[in-house]
N, CA, C and O atoms as a printed pandas DataFrame, in Angstrom:
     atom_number atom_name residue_name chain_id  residue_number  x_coord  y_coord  z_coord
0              1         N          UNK        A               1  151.585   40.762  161.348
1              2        CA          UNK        A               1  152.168   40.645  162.656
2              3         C          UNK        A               1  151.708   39.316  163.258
3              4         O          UNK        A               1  150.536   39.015  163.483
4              5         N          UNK        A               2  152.400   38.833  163.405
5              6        CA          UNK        A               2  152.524   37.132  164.203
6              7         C          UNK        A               2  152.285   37.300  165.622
7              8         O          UNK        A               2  153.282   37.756  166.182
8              9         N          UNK        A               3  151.305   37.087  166.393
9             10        CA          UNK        A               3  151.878   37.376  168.110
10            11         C          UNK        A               3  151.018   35.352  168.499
11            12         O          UNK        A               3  149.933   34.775  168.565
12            13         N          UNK        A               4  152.651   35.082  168.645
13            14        CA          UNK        A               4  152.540   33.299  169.275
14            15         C          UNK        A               4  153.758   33.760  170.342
15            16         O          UNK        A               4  154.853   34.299  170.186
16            17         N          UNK        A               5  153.092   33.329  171.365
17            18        CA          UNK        A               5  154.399   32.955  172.797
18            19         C          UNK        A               5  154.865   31.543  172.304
19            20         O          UNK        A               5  156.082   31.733  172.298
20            21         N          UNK        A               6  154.702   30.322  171.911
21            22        CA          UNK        A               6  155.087   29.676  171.505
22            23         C          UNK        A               6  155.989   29.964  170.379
23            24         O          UNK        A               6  155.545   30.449  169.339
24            25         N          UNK        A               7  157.580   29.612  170.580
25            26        CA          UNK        A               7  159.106   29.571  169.794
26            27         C          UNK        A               7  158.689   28.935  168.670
27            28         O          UNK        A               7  158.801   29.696  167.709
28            29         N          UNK        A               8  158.211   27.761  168.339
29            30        CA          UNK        A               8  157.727   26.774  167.403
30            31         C          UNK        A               8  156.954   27.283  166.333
31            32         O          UNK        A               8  157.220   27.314  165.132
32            33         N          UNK        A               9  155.632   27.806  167.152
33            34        CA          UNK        A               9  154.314   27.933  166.268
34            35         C          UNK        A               9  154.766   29.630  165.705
35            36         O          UNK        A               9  154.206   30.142  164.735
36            37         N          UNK        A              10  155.644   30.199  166.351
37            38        CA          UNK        A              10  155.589   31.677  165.934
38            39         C          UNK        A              10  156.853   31.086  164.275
39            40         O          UNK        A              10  156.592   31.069  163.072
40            41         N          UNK        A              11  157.956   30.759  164.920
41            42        CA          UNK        A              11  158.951   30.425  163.361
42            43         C          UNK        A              11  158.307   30.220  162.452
43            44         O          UNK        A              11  158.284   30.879  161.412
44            45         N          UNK        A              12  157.404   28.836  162.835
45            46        CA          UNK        A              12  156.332   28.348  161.787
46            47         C          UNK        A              12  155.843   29.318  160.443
47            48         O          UNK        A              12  156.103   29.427  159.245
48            49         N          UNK        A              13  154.789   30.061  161.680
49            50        CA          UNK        A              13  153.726   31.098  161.037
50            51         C          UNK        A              13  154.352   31.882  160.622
51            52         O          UNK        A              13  153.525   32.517  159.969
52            53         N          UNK        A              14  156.001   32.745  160.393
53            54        CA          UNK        A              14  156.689   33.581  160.151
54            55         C          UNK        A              14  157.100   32.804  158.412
55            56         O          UNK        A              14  156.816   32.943  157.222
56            57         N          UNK        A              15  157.821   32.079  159.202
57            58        CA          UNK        A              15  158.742   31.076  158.175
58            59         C          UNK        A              15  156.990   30.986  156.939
59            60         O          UNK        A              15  157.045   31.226  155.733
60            61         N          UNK        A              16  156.091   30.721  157.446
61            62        CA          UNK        A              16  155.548   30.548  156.213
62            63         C          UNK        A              16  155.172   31.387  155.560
63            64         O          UNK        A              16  155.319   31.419  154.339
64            65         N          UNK        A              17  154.439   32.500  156.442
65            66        CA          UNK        A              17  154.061   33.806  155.585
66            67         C          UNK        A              17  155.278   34.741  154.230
67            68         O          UNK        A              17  155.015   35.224  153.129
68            69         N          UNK        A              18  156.797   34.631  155.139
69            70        CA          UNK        A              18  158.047   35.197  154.171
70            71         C          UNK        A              18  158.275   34.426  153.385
71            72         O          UNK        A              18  158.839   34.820  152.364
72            73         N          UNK        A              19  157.842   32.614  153.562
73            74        CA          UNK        A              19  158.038   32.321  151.795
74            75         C          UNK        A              19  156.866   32.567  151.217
75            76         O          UNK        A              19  156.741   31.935  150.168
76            77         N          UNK        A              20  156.006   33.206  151.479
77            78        CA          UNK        A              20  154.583   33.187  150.801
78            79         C          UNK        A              20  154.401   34.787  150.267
79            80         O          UNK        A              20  153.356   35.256  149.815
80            81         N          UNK        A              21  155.389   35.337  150.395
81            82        CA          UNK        A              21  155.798   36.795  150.067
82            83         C          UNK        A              21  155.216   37.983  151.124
83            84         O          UNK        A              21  155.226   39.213  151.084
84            85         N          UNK        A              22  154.793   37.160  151.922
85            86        CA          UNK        A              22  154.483   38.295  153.038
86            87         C          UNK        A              22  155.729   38.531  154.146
87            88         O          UNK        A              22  156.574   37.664  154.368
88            89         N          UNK        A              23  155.699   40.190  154.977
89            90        CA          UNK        A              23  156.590   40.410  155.530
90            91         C          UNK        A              23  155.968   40.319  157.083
91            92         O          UNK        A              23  155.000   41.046  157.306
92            93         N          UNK        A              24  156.459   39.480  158.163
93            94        CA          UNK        A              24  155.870   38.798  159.332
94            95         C          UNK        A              24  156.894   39.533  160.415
95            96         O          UNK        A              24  158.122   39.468  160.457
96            97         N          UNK        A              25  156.003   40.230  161.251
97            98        CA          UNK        A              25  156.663   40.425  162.239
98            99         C          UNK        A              25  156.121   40.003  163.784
99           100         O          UNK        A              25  155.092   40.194  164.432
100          101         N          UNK        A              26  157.336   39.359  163.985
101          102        CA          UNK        A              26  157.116   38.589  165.100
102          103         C          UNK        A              26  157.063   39.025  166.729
103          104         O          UNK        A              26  157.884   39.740  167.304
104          105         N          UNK        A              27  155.995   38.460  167.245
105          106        CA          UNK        A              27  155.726   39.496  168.556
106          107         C          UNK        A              27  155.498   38.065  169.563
107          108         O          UNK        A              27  154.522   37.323  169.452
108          109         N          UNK        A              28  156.598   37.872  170.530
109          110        CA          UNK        A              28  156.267   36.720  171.437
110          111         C          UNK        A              28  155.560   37.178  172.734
111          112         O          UNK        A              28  154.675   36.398  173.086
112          113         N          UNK        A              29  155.746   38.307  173.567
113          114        CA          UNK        A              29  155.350   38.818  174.338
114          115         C          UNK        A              29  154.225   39.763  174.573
115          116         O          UNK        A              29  154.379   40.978  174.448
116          117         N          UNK        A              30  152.867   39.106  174.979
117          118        CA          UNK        A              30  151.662   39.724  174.941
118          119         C          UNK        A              30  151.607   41.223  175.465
119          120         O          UNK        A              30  150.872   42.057  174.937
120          121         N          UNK        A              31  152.347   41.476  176.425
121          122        CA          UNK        A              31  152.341   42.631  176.836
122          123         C          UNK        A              31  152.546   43.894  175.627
123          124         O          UNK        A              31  152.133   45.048  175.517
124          125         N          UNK        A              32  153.483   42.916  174.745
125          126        CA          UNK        A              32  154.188   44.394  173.681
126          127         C          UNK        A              32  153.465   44.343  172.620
127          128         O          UNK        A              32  153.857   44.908  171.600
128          129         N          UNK        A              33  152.378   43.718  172.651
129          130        CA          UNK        A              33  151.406   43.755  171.465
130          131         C          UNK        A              33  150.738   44.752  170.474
131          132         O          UNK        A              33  150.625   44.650  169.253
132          133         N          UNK        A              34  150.224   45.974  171.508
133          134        CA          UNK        A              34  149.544   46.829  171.173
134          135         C          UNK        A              34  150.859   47.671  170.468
135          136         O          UNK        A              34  151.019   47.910  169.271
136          137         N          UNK        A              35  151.666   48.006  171.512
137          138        CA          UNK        A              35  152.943   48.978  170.961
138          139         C          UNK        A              35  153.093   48.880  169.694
139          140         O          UNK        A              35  152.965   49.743  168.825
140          141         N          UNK        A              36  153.508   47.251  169.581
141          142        CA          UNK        A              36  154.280   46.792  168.198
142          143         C          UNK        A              36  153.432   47.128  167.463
143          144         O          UNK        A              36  153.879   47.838  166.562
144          145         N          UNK        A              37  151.861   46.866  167.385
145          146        CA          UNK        A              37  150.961   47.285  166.069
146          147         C          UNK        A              37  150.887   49.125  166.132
147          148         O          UNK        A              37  150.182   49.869  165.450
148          149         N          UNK        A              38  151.426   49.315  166.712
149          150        CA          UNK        A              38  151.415   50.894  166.330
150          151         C          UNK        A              38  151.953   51.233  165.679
151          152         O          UNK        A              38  151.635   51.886  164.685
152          153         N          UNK        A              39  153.222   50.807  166.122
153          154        CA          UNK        A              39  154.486   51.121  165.451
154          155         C          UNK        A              39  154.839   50.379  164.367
155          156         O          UNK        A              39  155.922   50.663  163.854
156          157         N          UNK        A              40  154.146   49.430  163.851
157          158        CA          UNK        A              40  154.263   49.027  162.827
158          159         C          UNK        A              40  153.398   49.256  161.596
159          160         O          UNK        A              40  153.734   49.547  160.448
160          161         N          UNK        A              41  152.291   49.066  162.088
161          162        CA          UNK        A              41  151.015   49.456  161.182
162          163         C          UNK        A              41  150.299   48.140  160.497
163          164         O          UNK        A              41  149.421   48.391  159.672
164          165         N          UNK        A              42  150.610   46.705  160.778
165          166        CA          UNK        A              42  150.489   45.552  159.949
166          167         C          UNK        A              42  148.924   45.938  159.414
167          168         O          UNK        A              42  148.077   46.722  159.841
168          169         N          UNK        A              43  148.968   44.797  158.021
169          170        CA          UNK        A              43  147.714   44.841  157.571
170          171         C          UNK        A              43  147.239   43.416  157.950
171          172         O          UNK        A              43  146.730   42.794  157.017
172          173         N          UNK        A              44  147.306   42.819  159.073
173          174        CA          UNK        A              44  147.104   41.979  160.015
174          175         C          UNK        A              44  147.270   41.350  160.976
175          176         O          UNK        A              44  148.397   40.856  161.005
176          177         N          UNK        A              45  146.537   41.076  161.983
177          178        CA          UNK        A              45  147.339   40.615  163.269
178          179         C          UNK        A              45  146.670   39.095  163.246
179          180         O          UNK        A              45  145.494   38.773  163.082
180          181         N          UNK        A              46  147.881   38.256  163.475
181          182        CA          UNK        A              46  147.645   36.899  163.760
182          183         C          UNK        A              46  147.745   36.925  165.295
183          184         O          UNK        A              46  148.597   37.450  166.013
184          185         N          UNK        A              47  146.668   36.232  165.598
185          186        CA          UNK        A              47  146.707   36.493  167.462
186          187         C          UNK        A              47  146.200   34.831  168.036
187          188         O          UNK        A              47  145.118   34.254  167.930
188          189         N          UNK        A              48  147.687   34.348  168.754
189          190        CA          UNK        A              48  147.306   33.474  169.620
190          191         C          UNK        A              48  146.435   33.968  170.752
191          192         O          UNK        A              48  146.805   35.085  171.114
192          193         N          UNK        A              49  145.275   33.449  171.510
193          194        CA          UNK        A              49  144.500   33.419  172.295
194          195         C          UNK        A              49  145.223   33.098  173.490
195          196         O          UNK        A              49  145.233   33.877  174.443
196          197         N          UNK        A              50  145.675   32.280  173.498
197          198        CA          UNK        A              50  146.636   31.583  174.994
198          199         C          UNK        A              50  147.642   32.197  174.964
199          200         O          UNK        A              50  148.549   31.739  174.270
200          201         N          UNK        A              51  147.804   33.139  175.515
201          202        CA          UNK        A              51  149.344   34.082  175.899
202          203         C          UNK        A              51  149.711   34.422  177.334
203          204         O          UNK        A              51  148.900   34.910  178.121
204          205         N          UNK        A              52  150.989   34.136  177.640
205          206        CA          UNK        A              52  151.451   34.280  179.128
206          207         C          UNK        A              52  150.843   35.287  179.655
207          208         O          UNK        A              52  150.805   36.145  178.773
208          209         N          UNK        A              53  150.412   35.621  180.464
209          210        CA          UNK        A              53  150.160   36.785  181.263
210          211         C          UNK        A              53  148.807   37.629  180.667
211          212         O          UNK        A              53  148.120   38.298  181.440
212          213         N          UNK        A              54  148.547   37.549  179.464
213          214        CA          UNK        A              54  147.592   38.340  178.957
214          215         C          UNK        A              54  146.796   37.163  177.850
215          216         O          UNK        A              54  147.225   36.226  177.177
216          217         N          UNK        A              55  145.252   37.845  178.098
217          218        CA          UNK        A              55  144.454   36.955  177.639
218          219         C          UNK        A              55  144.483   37.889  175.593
219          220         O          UNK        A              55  144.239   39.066  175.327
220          221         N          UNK        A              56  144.906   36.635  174.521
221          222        CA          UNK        A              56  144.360   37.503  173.473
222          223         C          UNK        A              56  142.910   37.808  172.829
223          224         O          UNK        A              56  142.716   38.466  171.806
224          225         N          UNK        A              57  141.953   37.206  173.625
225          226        CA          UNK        A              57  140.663   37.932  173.734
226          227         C          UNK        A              57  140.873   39.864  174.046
227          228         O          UNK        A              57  140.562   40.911  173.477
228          229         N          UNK        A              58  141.541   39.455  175.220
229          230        CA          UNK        A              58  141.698   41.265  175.637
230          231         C          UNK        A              58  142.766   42.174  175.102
231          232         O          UNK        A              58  142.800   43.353  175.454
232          233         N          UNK        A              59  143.588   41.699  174.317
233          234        CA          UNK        A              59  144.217   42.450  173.255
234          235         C          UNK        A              59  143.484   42.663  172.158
235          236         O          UNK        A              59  143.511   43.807  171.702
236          237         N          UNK        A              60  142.482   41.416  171.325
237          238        CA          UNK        A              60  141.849   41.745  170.473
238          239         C          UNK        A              60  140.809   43.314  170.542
239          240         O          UNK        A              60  140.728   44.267  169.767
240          241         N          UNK        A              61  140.133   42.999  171.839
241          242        CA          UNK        A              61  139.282   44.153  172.375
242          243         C          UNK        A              61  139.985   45.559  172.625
243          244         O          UNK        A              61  139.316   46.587  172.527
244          245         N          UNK        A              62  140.924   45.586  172.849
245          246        CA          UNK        A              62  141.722   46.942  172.850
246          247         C          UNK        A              62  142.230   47.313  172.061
247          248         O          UNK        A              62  142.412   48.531  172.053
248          249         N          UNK        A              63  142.877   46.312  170.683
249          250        CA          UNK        A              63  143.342   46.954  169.737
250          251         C          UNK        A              63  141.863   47.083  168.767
251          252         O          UNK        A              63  142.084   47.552  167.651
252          253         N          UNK        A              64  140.404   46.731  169.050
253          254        CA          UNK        A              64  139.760   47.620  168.544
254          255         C          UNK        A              64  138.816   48.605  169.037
255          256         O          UNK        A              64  137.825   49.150  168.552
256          257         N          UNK        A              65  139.578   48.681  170.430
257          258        CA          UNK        A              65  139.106   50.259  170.714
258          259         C          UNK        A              65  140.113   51.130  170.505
259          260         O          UNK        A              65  139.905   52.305  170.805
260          261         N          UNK        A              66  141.189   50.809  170.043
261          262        CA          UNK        A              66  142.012   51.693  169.732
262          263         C          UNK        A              66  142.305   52.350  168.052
263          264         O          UNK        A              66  142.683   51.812  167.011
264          265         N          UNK        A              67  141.852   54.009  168.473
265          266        CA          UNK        A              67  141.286   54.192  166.864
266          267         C          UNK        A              67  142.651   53.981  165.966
267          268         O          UNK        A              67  142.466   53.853  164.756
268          269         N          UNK        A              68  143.899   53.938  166.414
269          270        CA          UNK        A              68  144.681   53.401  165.592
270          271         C          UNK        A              68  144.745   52.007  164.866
271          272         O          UNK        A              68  145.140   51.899  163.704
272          273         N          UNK        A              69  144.390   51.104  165.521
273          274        CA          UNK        A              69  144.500   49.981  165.520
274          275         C          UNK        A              69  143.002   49.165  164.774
275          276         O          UNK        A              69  143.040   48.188  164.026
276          277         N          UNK        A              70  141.915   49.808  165.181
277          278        CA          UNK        A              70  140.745   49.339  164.850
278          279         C          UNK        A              70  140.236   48.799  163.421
279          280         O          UNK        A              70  139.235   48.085  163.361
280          281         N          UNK        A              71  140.811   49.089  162.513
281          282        CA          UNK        A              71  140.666   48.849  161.161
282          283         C          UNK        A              71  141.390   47.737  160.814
283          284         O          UNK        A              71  140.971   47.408  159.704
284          285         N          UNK        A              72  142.406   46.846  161.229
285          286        CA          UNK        A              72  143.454   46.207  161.229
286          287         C          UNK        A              72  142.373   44.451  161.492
287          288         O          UNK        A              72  141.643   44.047  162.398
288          289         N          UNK        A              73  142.642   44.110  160.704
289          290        CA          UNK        A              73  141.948   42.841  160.643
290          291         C          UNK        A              73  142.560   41.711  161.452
291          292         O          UNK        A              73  143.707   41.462  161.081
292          293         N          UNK        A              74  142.089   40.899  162.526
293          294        CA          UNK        A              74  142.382   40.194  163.405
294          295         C          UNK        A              74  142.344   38.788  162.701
295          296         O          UNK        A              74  141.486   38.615  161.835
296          297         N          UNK        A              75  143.316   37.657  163.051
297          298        CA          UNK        A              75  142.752   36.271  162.872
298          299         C          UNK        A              75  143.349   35.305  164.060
299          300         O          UNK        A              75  144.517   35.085  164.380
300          301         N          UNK        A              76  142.372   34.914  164.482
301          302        CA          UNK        A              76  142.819   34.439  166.078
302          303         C          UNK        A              76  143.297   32.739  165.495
303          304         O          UNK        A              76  142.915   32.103  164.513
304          305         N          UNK        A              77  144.182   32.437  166.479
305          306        CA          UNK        A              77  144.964   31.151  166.102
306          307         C          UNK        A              77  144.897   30.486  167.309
307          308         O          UNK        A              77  145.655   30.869  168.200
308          309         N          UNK        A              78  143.909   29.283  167.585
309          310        CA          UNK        A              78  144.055   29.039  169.105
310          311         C          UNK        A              78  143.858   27.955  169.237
311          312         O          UNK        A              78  143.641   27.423  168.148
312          313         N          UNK        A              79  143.803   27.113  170.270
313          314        CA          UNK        A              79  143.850   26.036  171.146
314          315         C          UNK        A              79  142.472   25.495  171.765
315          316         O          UNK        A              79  142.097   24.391  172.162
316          317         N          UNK        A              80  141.786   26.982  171.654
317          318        CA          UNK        A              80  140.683   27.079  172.749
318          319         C          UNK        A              80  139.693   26.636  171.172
319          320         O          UNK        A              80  139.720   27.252  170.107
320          321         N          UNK        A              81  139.006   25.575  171.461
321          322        CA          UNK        A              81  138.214   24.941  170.275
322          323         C          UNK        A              81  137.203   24.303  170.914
323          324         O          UNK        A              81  136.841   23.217  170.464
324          325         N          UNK        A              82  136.466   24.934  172.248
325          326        CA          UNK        A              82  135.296   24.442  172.762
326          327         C          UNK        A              82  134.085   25.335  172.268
327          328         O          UNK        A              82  133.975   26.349  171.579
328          329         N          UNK        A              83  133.130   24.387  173.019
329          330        CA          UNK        A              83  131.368   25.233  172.284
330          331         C          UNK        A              83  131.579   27.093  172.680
331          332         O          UNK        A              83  131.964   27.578  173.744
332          333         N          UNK        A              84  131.280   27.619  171.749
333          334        CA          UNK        A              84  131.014   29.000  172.396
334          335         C          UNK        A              84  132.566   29.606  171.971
335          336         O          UNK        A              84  132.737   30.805  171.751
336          337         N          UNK        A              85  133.432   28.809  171.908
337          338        CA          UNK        A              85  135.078   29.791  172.211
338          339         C          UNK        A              85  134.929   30.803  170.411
339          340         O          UNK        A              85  134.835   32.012  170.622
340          341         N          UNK        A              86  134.916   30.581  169.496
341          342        CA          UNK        A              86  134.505   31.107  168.187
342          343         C          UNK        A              86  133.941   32.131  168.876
343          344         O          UNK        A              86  134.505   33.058  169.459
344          345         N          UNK        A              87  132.471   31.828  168.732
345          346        CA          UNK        A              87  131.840   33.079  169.312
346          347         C          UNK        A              87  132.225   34.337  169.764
347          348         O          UNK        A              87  132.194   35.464  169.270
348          349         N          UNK        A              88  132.707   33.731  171.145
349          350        CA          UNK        A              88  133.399   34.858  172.057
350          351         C          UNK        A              88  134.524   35.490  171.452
351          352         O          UNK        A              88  134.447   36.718  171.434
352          353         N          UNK        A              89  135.692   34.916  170.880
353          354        CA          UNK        A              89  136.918   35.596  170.182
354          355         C          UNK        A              89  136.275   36.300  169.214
355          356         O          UNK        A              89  136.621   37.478  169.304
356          357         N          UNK        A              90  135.304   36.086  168.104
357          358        CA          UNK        A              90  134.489   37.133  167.369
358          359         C          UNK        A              90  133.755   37.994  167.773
359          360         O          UNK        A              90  133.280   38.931  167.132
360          361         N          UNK        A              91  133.605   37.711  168.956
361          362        CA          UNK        A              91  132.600   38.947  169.287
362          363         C          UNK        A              91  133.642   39.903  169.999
363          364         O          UNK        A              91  133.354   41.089  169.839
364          365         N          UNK        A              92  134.471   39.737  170.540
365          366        CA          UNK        A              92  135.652   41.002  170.618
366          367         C          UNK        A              92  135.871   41.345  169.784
367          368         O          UNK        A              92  136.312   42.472  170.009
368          369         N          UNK        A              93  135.899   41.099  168.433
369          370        CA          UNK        A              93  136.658   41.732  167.221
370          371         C          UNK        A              93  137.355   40.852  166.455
371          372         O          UNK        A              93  137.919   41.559  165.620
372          373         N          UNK        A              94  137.678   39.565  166.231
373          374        CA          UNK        A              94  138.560   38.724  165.756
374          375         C          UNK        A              94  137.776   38.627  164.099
375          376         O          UNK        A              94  136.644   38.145  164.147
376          377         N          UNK        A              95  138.191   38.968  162.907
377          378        CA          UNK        A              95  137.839   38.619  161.553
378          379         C          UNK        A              95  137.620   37.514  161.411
379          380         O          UNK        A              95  136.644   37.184  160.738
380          381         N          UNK        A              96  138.578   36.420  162.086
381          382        CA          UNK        A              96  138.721   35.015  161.667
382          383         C          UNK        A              96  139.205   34.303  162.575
383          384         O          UNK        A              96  139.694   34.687  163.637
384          385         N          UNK        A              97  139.074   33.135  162.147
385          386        CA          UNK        A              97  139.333   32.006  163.423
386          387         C          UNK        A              97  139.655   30.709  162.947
387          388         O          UNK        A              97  139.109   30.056  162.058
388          389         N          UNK        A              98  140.579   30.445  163.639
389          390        CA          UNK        A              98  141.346   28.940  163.231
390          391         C          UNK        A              98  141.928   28.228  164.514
391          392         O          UNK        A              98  142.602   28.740  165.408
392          393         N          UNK        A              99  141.556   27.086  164.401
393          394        CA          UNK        A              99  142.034   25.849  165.804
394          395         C          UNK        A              99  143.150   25.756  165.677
395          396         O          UNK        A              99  143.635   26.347  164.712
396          397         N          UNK        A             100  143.708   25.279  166.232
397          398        CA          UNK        A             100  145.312   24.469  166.179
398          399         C          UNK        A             100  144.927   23.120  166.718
399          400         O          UNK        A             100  144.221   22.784  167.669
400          401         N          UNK        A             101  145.444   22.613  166.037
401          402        CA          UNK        A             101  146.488   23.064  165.101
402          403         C          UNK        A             101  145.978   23.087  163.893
403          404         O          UNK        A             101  144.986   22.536  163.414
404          405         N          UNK        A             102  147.055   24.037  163.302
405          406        CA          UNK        A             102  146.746   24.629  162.448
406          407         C          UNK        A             102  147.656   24.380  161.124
407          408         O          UNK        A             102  148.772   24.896  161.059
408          409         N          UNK        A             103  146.920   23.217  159.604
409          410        CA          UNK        A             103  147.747   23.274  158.548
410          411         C          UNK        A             103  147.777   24.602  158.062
411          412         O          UNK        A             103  147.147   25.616  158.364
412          413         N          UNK        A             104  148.859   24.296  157.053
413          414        CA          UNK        A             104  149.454   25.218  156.439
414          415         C          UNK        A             104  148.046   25.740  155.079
415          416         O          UNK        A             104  147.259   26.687  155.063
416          417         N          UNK        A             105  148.285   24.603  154.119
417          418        CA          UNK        A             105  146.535   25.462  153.679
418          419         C          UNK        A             105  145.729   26.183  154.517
419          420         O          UNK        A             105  146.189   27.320  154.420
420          421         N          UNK        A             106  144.839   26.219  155.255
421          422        CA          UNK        A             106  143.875   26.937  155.590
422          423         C          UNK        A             106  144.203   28.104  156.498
423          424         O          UNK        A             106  143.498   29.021  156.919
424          425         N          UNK        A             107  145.935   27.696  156.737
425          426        CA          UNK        A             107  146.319   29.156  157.322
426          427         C          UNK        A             107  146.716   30.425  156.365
427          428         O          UNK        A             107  146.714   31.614  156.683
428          429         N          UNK        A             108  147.142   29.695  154.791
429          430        CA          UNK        A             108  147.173   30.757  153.954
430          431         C          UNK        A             108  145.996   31.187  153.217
431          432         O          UNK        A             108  145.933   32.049  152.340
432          433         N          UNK        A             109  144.875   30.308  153.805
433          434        CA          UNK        A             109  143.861   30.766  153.146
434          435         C          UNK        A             109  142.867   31.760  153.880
435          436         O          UNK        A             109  141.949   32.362  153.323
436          437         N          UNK        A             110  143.120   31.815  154.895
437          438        CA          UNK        A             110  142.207   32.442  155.999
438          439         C          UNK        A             110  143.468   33.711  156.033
439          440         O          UNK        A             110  143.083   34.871  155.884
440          441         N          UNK        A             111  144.840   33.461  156.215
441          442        CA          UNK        A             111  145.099   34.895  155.755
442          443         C          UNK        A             111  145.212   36.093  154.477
443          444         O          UNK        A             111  145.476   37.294  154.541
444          445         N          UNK        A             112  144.897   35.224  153.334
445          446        CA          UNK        A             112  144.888   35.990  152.436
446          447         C          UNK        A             112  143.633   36.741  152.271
447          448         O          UNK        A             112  143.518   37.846  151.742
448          449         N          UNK        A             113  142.273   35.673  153.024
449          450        CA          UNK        A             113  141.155   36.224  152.765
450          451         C          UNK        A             113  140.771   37.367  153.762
451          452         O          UNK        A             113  139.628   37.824  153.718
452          453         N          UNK        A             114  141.746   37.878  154.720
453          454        CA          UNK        A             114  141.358   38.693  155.506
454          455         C          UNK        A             114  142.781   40.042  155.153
455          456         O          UNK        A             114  142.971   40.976  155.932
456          457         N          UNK        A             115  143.434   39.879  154.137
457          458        CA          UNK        A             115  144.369   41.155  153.652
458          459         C          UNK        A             115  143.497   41.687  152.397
459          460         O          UNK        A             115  142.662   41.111  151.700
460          461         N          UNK        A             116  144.072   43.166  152.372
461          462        CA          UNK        A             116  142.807   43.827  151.582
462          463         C          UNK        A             116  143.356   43.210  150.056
463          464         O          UNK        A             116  144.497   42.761  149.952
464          465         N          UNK        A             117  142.813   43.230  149.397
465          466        CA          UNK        A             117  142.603   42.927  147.532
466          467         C          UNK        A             117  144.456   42.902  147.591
467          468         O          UNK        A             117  145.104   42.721  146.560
């Protein structure tokens, strides 16, 4: 599951994961975040940090208090690349972490290493 409010960076990250044989579902609106991983079940959430209206720090934190959701491996994709910002997105729950921008290597490498075997 892709969640970028950005039109660009979400095609991107979609467009690359479906030629990379993964199936990407795309979530622009922070609000519908949690829903969509319910109802979907992904075996990962790619989570922009900078999202309209909702911080993805505090989605990360709720989808792992949520015992549905909690097992579901996070990899935060963000902007926010100051002292401490790592930290904090991991310490809510985020598996992994990547700046933006973000090449295409180390985005398939940081997601393969966080899908199970």
């Amino acid at each position: 599951m892709v969640v970028e409010d950005n039109d660009l960076n979400r095609k991107l990250f979609c467009d690359v994961l479906n030629a990379n044989g993964f199936e990407a579902v795309p979530v622009a609106d922070g609000e519908l975040v949690l829903e969509t991983a319910r109802r979907h079940t992904p075996d990962l959430i790619i989570m922009d940090i900078q999202l309209q209206g909702v911080s993805g720090v505090d989605l990360i934190e709720a989808a792992k208090g949520d015992a549905r959701l909690e097992a579901i491996p996070v990899l935060a994709v963000t902007a926010f690349a100051a002292k401490g910002d790592e930290e904090r997105i991991r310490a809510a729950g985020a598996s992994g972490y990547l700046a933006k921008p973000v090449s295409i290597t180390p985005f398939l490498s940081a997601v393969k290493g966080l899908l199970p075997g």
